[in-house]
FIRO-140115 format. One record per residue (C-alpha): residue in one letter; x, y, z. Coordinates in pm, 1 decimal, always signed. Example, Ala and Ser with C-alpha at 12.3 -4.5 7.8 and 13.67 -1.06 7.14 Angstrom:
! residues 2
res;X;Y;Z
a;+1230.0;-450.0;+780.0
s;+1367.0;-106.0;+714.0
This chain:
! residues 401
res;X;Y;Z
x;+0.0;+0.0;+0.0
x;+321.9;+231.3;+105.9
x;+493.7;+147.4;-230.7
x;+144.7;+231.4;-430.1
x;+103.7;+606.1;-240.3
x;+467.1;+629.0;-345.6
x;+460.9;+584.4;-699.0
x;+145.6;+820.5;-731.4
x;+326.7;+1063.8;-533.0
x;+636.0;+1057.0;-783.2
x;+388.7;+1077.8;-1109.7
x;+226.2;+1376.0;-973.1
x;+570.4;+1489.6;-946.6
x;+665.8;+1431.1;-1247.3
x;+274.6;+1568.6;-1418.8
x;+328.1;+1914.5;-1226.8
x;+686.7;+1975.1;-1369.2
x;+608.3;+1849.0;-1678.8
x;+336.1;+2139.8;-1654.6
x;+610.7;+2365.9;-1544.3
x;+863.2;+2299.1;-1806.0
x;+605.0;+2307.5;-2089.9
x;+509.4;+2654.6;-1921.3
x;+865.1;+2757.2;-1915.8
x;+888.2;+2654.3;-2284.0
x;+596.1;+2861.4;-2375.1
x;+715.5;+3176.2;-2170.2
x;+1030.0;+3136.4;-2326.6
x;+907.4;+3140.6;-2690.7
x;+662.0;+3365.1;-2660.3
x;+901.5;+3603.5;-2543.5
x;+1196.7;+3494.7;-2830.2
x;+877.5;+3556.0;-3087.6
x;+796.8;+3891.9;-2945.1
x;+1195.9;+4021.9;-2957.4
x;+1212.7;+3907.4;-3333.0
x;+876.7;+4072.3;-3366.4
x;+1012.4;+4380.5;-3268.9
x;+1295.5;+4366.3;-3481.7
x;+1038.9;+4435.3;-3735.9
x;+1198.9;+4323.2;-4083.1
x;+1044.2;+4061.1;-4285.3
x;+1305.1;+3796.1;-4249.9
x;+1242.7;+3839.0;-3828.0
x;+850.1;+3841.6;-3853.7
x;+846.5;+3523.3;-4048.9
x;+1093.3;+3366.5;-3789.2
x;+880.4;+3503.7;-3499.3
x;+577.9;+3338.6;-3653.1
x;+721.5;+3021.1;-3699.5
x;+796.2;+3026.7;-3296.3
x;+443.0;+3165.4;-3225.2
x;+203.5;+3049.9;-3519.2
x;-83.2;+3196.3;-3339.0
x;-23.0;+3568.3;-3322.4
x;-310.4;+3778.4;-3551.0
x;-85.6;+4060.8;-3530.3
x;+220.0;+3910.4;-3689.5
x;+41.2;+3833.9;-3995.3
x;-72.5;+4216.6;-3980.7
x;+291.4;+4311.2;-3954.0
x;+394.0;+4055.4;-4248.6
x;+150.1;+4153.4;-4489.6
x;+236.8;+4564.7;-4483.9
x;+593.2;+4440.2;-4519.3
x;+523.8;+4183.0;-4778.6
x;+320.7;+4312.5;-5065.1
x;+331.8;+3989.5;-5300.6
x;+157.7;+3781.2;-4972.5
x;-39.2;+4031.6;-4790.7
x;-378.1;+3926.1;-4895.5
x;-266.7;+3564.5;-4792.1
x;-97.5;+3666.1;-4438.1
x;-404.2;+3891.6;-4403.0
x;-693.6;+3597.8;-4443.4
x;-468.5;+3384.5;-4177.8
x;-439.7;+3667.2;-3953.4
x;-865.0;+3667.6;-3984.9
x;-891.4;+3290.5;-3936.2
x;-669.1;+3356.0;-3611.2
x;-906.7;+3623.0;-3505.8
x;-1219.5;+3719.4;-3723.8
x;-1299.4;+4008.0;-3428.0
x;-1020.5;+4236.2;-3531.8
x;-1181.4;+4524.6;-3816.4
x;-845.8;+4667.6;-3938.0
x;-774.2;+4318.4;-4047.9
x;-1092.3;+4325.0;-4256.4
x;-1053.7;+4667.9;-4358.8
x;-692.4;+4595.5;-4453.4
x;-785.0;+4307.7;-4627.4
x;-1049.1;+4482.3;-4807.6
x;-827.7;+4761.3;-4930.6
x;-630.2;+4482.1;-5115.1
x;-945.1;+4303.0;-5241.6
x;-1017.6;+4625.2;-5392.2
x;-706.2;+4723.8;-5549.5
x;-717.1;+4379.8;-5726.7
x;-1118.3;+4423.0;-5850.3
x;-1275.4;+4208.6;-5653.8
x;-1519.6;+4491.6;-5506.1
x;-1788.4;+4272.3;-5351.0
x;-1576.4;+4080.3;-5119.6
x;-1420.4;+4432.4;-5053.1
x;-1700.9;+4579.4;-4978.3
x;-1826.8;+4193.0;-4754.0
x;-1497.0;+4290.4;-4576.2
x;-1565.3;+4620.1;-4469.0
x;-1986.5;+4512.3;-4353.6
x;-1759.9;+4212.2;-4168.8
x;-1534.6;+4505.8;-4009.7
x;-1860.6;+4694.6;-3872.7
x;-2039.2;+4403.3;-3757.9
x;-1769.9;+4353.9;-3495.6
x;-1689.6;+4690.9;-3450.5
x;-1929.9;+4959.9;-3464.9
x;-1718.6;+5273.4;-3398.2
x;-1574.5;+5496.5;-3632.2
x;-1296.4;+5322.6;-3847.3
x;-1541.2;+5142.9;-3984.8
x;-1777.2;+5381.6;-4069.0
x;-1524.3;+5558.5;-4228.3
x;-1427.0;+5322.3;-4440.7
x;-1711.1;+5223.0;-4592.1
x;-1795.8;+5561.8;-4664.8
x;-1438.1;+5599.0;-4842.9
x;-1536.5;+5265.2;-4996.0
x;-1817.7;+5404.3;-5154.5
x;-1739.3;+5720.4;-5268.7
x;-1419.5;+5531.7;-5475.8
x;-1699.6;+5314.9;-5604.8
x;-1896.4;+5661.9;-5691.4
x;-2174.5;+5490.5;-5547.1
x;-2357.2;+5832.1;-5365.4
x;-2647.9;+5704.0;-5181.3
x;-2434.1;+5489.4;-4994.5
x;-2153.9;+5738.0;-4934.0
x;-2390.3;+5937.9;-4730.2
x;-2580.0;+5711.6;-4532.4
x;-2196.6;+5575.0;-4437.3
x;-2092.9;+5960.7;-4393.4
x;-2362.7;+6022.2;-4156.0
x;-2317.9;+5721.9;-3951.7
x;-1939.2;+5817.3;-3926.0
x;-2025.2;+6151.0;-3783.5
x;-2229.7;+5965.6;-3555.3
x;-1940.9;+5837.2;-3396.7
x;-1676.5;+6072.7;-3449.1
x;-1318.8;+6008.9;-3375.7
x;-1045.4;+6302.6;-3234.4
x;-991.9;+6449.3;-3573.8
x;-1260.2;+6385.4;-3902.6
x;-1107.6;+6627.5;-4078.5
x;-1041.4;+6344.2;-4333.1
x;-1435.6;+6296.7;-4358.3
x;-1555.0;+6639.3;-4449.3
x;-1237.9;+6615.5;-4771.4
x;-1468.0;+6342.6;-4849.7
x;-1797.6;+6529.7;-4863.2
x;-1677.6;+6836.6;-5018.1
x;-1545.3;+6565.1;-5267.7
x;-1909.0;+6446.2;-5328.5
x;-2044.8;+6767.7;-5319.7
x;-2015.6;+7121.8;-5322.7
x;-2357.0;+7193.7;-5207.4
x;-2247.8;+7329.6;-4807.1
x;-2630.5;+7303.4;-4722.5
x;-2610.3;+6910.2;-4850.2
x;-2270.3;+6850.1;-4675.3
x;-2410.0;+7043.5;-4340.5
x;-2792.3;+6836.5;-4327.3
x;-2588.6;+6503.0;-4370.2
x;-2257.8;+6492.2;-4117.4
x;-2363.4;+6795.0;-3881.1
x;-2568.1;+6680.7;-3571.6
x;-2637.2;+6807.3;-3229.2
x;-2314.4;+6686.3;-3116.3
x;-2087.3;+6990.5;-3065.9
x;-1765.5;+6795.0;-3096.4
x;-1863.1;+6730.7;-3482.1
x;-1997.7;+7124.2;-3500.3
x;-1699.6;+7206.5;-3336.0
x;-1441.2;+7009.9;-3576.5
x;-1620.0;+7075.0;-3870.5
x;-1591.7;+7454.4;-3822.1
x;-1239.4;+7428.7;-3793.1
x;-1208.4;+7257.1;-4126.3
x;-1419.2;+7529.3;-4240.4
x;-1170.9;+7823.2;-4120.1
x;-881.7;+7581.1;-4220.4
x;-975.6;+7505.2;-4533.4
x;-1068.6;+7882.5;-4702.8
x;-1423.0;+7812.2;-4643.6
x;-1522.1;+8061.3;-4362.8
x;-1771.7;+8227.2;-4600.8
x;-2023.6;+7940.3;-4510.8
x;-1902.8;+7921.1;-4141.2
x;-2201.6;+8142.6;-4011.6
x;-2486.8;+7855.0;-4006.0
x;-2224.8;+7601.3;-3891.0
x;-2079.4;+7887.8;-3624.4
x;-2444.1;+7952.1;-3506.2
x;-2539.0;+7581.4;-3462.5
x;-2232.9;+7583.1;-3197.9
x;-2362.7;+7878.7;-3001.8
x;-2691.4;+7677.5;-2946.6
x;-2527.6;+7333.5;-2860.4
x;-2171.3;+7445.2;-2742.2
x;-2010.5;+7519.9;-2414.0
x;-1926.7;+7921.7;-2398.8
x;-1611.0;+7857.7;-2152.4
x;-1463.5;+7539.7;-2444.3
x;-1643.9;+7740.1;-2750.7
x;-1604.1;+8103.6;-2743.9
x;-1229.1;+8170.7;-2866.0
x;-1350.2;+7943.6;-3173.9
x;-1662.2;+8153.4;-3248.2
x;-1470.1;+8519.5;-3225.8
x;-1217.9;+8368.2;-3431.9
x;-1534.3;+8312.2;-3709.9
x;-1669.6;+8662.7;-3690.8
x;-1316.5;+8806.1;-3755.5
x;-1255.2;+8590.1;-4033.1
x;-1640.4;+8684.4;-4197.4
x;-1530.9;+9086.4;-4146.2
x;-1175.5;+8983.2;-4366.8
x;-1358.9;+8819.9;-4601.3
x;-1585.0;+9071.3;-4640.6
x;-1943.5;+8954.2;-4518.0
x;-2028.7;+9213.4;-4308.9
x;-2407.0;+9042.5;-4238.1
x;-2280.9;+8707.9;-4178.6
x;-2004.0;+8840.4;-3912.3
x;-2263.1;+9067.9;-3758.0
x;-2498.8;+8744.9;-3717.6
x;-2274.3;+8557.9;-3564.6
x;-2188.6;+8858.2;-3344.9
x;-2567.6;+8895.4;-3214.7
x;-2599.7;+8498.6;-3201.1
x;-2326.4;+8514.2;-2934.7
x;-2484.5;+8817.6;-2757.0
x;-2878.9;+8678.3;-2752.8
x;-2748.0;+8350.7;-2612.9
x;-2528.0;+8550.8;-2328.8
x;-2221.4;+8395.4;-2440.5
x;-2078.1;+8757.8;-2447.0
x;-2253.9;+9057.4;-2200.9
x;-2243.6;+9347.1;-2408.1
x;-2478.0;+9654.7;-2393.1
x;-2668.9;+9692.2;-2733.6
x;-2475.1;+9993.5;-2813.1
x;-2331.3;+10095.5;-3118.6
x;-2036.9;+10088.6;-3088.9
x;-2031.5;+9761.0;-2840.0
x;-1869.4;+9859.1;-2512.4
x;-1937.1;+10211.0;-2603.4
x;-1808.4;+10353.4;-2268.1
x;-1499.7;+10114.6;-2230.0
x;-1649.7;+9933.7;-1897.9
x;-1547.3;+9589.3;-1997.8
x;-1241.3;+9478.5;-2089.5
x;-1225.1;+9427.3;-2467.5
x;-1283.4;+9074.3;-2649.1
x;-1020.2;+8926.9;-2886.3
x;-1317.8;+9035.9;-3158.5
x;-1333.3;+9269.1;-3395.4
x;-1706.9;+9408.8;-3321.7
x;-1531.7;+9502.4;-2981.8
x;-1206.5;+9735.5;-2921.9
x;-887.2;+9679.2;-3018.2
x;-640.3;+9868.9;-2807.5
x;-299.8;+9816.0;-3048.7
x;+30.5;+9859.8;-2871.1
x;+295.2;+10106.6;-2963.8
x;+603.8;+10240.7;-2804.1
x;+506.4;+10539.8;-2587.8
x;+194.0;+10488.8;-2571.4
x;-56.4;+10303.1;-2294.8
x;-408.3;+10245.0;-2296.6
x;-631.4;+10104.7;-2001.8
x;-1004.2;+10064.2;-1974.4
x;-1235.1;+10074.7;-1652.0
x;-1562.5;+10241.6;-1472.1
x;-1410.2;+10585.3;-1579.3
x;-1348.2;+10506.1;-1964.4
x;-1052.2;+10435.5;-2165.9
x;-733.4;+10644.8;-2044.1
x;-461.6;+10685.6;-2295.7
x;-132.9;+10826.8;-2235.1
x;+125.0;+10925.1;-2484.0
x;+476.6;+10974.5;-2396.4
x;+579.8;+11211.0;-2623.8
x;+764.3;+10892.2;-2799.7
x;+492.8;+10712.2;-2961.6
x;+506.2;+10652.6;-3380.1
x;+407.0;+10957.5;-3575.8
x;+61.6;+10758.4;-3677.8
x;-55.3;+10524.5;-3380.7
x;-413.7;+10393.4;-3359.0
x;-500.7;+10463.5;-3045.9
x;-858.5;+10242.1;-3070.8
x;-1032.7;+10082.1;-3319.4
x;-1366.5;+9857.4;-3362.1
x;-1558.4;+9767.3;-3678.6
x;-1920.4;+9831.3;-3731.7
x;-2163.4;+9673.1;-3946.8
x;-2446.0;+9967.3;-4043.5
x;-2707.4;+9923.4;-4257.8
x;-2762.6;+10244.0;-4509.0
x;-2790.9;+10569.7;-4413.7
x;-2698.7;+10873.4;-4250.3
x;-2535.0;+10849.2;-3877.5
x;-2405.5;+11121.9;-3564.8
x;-2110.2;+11001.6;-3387.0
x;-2066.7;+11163.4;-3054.1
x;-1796.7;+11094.8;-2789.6
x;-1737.8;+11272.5;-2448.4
x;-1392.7;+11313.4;-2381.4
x;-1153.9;+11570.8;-2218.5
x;-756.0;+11584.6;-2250.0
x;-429.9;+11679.5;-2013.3
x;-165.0;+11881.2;-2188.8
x;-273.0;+11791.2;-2557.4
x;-243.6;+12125.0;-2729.8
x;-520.4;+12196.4;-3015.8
x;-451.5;+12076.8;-3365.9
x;-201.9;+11816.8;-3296.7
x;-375.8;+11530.7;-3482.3
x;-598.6;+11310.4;-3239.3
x;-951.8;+11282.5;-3397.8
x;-1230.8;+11005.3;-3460.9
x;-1233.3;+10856.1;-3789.8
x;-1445.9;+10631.8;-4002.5
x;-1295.9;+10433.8;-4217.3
x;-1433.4;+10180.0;-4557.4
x;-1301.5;+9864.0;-4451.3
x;-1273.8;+9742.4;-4787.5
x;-1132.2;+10073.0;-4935.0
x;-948.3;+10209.5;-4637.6
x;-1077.5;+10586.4;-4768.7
x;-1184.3;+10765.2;-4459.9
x;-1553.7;+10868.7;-4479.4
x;-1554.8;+11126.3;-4181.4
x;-1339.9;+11265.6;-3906.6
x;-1377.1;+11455.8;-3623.5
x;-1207.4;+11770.4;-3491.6
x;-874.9;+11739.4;-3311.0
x;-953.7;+11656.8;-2954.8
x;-808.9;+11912.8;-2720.1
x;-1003.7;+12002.2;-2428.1
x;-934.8;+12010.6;-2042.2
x;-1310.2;+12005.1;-1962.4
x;-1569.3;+11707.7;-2044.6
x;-1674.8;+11786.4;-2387.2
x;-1819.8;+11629.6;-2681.5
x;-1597.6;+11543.0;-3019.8
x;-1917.9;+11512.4;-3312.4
x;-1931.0;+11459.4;-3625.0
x;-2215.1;+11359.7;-3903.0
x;-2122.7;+11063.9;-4188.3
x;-2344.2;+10831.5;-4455.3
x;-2295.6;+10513.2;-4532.8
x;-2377.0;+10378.2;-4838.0
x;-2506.0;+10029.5;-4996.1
x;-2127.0;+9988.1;-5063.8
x;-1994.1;+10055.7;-4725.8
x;-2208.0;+9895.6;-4474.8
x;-1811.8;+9746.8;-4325.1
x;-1653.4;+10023.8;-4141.2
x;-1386.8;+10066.8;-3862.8
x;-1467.7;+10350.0;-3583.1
x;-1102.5;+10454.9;-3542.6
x;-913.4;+10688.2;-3279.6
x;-601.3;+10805.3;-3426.9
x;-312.8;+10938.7;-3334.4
x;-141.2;+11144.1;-3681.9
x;+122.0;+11441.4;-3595.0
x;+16.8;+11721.0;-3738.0
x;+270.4;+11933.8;-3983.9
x;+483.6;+12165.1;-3755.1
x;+407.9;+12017.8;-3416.3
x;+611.3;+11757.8;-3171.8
x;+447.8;+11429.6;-3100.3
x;+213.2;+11437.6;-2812.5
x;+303.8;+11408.6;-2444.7
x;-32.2;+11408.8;-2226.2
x;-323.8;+11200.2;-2182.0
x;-660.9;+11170.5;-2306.8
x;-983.4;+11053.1;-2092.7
x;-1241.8;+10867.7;-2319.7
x;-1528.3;+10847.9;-2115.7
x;-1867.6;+10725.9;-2393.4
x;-1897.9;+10701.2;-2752.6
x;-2218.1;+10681.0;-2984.3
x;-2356.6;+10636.9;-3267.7
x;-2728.3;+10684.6;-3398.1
x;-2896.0;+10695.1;-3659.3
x;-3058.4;+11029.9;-3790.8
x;-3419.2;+11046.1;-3849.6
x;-3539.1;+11091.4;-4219.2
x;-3738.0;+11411.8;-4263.7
C-alpha cells in the first residue's frame, strides 16, 4: 500500500513539472517571438511566426511588409481572429485594389459588424465614394459623424469631394453633437471656407459650451469681417450676444463707454500697442497716455461696425491733459474694404468734459466700417506728451425728414 502512495506521489511529481517545463517553454518562446517581432523586418517576422504560429498581429505586420503575400498573411491573420476590423478593412483595401469589389465591400460590412465605432464607418464611406456609389456614401458619412473620432477632418475632404452643395454637406454629417460642429468649423476656417461658417458657427452657439467654444466663435466673426461679409459676421456677433455667451450693452459701438475689458473680436475694441503709448479701460473710460515717444501715426482704438444704409451722428465725451489743439488726435471712419476715410472729427483738445461730433453716410457699398481713434502728428508740431480721458462714444442713426 506504502509502495502504491509512493509511486502516485512521484507521477504527480513528475505531471506538475512536466506542466512547469512546458510553461517555461511557452514563456520562453513567446518572449523569443515577441523580440524578433520587434525587430520588425520581414526575415524576423516570419521567424517570430514560426515560434508563435498563433499571433493575428504578426500576420498584420507581415503583410504591410510583404506586398506579393499580404492578402494571404491577411486571411490567416482573420482565421486567427475574425474580431479584429483593421484586419478586414486591410484586407479589403487589397481586395479592392485587385477588382474584386464585392468581397471588398463583404470585408468592410464584416469590419462593422464587430466593430461599430468609427474606423469602420469611415471606411465604408471611403469605400463608396471610390466606387462613386452616392447614396451609400452618405448614409456611411452620416453614420461616421455619428461616432466621431479626435480628428474627421479626413471625412468632411470626403464630402466636399461628393459635393459642393455646403447646405447638402451640413444636413448630412452635422448633428447636435458639438464635438462634430466644433471640428467641422475648424475645417471650415482651415480650409478657405469661412464664407459658409455662419450657419455652422451659429449651430455651436446653441449646442456648445461658452467657456470650451467662445475663442472658436470670435475667431469666425473676424474671419467673416476679412472676407468681407459684413451680415454674416454681424450674425454671428448677435448669435453670441442673444445667447449671453458675451454681455455686451446693445450699443453701437459695443462697449461704447470702455467698462469691460475688450474681447479678442473685432465688433469690440482693439487697443494696439505702440512704443510710448498706454491704454487702459475701466468704470471711468478708456485712459490713454502718450509719452511724447509714440510713432508719428498710432491707432489709439479701433472697432468695426456693421451699419445698414444711411446717414449716422457720432458723438464721444472726452476731455484731454496737456494735448495742445490741432495736434492730430480725432475720430475717424474708415471703408473697410477701401481704407478711404468717410468722416473725421475735430482734433480733440479740451481740459473740460466735452463732446468730439461729427455727421457721416454710409452707403449700400460701405455697410463694413472701422470707428477709429487716431493718433497722426500734425505738420509743424512735436508728437504728443499728455493724456486723453475717453469716457462714452455713440452712434445713432438720424431720423429721415
Amino acid at each position: 500500500m506504502k509502495s502504491s502512495i509512493n509511486l502516485l506521489s512521484t507521477a504527480l511529481r513528475i505531471i506538475v513539472a512536466s506542466a512547469c517545463l512546458v510553461g517555461i517553454f511557452d514563456s520562453v518562446r513567446l518572449a523569443a517571438g515577441d523580440v524578433l517581432f520587434r525587430r520588425d523586418t520581414e526575415q524576423s517576422i516570419r521567424s517570430a511566426i514560426r515560434l508563435v504560429p498563433d499571433a493575428p498581429q504578426y500576420y498584420m505586420r507581415l503583410a504591410q511588409l510583404d506586398d506579393t503575400h499580404s492578402k494571404q498573411m491577411l486571411e490567416a491573420a482573420l482565421r486567427l481572429n475574425r474580431y479584429n476590423a483593421e484586419e478586414n478593412i486591410e484586407l479589403a483595401l487589397r481586395y479592392e485594389a485587385d477588382g474584386n469589389y464585392s468581397r471588398a465591400e463583404r470585408l468592410l460590412l464584416d469590419a462593422f459588424a464587430v466593430d461599430d465605432t468609427y474606423l469602420p464607418r469611415w471606411s465604408l464611406a471611403n469605400f463608396y465614394l471610390r466606387r462613386d456609389d452616392l447614396p451609400a456614401f452618405w448614409i456611411w458619412a452620416h453614420r461616421a459623424a455619428e461616432m466621431p473620432a479626435d480628428d474627421i477632418g479626413a471625412l468632411f475632404e470626403l464630402c466636399w469631394k461628393a459635393s459642393s452643395d455646403p447646405d447638402r454637406i451640413a444636413s448630412f454629417i452635422l448633428t447636435k453633437d458639438p464635438q462634430v460642429i466644433r471640428q467641422y468649423l475648424i475645417f471650415l476656417l482651415t480650409t478657405n471656407r469661412a464664407q459658409i461658417s455662419a450657419n455652422v458657427a451659429s449651430s455651436l452657439i446653441r449646442s456648445g459650451d461658452p467657456n470650451k467654444d467662445r475663442p472658436l466663435i470670435l475667431a469666425v466673426v473676424n474671419r467673416l469681417v476679412v472676407e468681407e461679409q459684413p451680415d454674416a459676421a454681424a450674425n454671428v456677433w448677435r448669435a453670441l450676444v442673444h445667447q449671453r455667451w458675451v454681455i455686451q450693452e446693445s450699443t453701437v459701438p459695443t462697449n461704447a463707454s470702455f467698462t469691460h475689458e475688450p474681447l479678442p473680436v473685432s465688433f469690440d475694441w482693439t487697443l494696439p500697442s505702440y512704443p510710448g503709448i498706454s491704454s487702459v479701460v475701466g468704470p471711468s473710460g478708456l485712459e490713454t497716455e502718450l509719452s511724447g515717444v509714440e510713432p508719428e501715426v498710432s491707432t489709439i482704438a479701433e472697432q468695426v461696425l456693421v451699419l445698414s444704409p444711411g446717414s449716422y451722428v457720432f458723438k464721444s465725451v472726452y476731455r484731454t491733459v496737456a494735448i495742445p489743439p490741432e495736434t492730430g488726435i480725432e475720430w475717424q471712419i474708415v471703408d473697410c474694404k477701401s481704407g478711404s476715410v468717410l468722416a473725421s472729427s475735430p482734433d480733440l483738445s479740451s481740459n473740460v468734459l466735452t463732446y468730439a461730433t461729427f455727421s457721416f453716410n454710409v452707403g449700400q457699398d460701405a455697410q463694413l466700417l472701422r470707428l477709429r481713434l487716431l493718433y497722426q502728428r500734425a505738420p509743424g508740431t512735436t508728437r504728443v506728451e499728455g493724456t486723453l480721458k475717453v469716457v462714452s462714444t455713440e452712434i445713432g442713426a438720424v431720423k429721415a425728414t
